[in-house]
DRENDO-1510 file (C-alpha; in Angstrom, 1 decimal, always signed):
<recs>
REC; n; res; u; v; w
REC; 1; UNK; +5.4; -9.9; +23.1 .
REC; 2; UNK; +4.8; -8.7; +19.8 .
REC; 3; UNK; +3.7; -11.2; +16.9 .
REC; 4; UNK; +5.8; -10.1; +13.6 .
REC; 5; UNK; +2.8; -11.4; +11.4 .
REC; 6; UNK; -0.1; -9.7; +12.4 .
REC; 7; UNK; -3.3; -10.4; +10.1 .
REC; 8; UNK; -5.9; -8.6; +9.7 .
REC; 9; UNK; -9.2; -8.0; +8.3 .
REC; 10; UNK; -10.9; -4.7; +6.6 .
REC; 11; UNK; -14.6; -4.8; +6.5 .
REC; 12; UNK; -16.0; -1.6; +4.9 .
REC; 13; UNK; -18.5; -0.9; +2.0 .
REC; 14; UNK; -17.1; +2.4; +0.9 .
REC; 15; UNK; -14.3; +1.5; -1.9 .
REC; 16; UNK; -12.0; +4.4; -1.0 .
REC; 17; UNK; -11.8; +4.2; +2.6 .
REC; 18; UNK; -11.6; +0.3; +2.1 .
REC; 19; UNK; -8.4; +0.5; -0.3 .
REC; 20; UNK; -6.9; +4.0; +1.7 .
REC; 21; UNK; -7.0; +1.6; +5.1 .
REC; 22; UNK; -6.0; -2.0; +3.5 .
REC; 23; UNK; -2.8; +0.0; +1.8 .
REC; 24; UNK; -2.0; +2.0; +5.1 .
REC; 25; UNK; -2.0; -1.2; +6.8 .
REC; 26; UNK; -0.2; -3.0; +4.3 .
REC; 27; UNK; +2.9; -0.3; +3.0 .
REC; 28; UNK; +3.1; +1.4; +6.2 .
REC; 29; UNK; +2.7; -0.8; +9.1 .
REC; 30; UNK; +3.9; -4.1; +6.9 .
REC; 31; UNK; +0.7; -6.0; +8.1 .
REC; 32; UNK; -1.0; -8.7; +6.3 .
REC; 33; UNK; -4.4; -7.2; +5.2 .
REC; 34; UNK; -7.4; -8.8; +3.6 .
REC; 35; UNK; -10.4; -6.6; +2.6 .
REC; 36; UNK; -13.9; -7.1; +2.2 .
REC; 37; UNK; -16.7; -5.1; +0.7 .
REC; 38; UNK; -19.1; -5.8; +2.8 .
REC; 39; UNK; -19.7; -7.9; +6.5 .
REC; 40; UNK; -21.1; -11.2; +5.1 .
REC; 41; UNK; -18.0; -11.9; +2.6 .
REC; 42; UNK; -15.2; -11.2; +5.7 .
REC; 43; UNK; -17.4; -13.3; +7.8 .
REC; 44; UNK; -16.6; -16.3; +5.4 .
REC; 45; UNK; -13.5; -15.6; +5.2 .
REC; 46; UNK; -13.0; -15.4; +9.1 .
REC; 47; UNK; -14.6; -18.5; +9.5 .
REC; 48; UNK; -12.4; -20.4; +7.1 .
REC; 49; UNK; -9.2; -18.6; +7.7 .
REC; 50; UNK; -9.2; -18.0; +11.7 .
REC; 51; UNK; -5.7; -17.1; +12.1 .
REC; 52; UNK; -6.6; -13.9; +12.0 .
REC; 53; UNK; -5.7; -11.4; +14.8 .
REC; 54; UNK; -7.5; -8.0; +14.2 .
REC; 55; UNK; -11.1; -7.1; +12.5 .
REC; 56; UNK; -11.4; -3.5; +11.3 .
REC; 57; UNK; -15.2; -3.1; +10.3 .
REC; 58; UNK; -17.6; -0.4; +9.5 .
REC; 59; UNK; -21.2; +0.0; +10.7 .
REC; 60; UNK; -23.3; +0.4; +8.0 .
REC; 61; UNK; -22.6; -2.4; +4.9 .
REC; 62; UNK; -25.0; -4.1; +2.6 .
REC; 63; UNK; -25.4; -8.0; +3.8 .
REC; 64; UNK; -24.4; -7.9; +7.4 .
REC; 65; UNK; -23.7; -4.9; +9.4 .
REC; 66; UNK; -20.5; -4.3; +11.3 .
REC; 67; UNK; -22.3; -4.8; +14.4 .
REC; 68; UNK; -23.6; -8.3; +12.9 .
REC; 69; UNK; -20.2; -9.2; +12.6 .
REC; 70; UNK; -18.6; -8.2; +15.7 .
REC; 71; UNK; -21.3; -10.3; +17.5 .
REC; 72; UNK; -20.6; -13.4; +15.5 .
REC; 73; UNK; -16.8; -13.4; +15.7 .
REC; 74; UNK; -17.3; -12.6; +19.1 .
REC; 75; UNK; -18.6; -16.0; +19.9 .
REC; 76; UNK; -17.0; -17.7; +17.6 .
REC; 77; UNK; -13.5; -16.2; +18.5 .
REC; 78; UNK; -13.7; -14.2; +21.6 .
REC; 79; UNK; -10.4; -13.3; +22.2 .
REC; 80; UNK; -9.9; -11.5; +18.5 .
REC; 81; UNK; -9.4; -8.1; +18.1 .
REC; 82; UNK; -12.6; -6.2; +16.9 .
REC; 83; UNK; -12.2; -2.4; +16.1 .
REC; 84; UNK; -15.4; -0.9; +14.7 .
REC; 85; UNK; -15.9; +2.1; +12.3 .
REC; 86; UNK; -18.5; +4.6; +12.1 .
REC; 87; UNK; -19.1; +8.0; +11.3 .
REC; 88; UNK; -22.1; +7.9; +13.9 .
REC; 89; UNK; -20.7; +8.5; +17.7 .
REC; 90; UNK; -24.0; +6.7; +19.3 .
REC; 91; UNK; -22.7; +3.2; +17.6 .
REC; 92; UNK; -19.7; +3.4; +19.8 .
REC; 93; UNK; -22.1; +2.4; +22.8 .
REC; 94; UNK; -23.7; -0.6; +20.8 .
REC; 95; UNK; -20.5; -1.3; +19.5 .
REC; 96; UNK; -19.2; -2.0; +23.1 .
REC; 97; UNK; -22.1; -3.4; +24.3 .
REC; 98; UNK; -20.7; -6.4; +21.9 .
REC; 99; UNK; -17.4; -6.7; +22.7 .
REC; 100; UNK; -15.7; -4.2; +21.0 .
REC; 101; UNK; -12.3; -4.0; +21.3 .
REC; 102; UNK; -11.7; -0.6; +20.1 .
REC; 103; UNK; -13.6; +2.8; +18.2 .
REC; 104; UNK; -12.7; +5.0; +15.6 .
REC; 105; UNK; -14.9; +7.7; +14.6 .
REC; 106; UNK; -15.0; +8.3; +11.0 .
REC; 107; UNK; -13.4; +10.6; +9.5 .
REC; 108; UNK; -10.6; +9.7; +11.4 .
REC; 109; UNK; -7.1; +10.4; +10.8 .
REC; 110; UNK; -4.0; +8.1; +9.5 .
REC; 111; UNK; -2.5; +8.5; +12.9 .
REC; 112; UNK; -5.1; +7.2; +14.5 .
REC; 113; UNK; -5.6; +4.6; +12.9 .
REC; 114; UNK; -2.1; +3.4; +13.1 .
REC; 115; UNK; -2.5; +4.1; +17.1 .
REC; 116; UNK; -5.3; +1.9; +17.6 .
REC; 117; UNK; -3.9; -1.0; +15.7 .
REC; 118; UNK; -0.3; -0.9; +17.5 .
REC; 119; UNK; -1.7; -0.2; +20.6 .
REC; 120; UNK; -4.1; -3.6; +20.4 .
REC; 121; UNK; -0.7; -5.1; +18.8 .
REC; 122; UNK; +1.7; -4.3; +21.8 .
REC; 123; UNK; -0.9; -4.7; +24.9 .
REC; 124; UNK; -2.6; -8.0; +23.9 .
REC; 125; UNK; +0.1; -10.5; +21.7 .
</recs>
């Protein structure tokens, strides 16, 4: 089943990639997307708003880290959606140590981030 409004949530520091991801999500997919500028301010919003289906985070922010983030909506939220973001390959490992649901390796393409969201979209709602 496929849930028409999908939320979700852009974690990353980096201004450019923050807004190039929120819009793709938003103008091409027609998601809901909320973005944060660093892990600490999506983390209160994900507490306070936990209808939320998909977390899109990078690594390395000021505040809390990515990984810091994953672990805490992992417990609070286990079944979420966590995708993590790094331009370094050896956080994939730590990344799934955690619970990660999914990996992109920065830079990535549009493509694939449009894959990994609808593929987390059709297999799991």
């Amino acid at each position: 089943m496929i849930i028409s409004n999908v939320k979700i949530v852009v974690a990353e520091d980096e201004k450019l990639i923050r807004t190039f991801v929120g819009n793709a999500l938003t103008y091409c997919v027609d998601r809901e997307v909320k973005t944060f500028e660093n892990g600490m301010a999506a983390w209160n919003y994900i507490k306070e708003h936990p209808d939320f289906h998909i977390v899109i985070t990078d690594v390395e922010m000021p505040k809390m880290t990515g990984l810091e983030l994953l672990k805490k909506i992992k417990e609070l939220f286990p079944d979420k959606i966590c995708i993590i973001m790094s331009g370094n390959p050896l956080n994939e490992e730590s990344a799934s140590e955690l619970g990660a649901d999914g990996f992109l390796a920065k830079p990535f393409k549009l493509k694939d981030l449009f894959e990994i969201v609808q593929l987390f979209i059709n297999d799991n709602n």
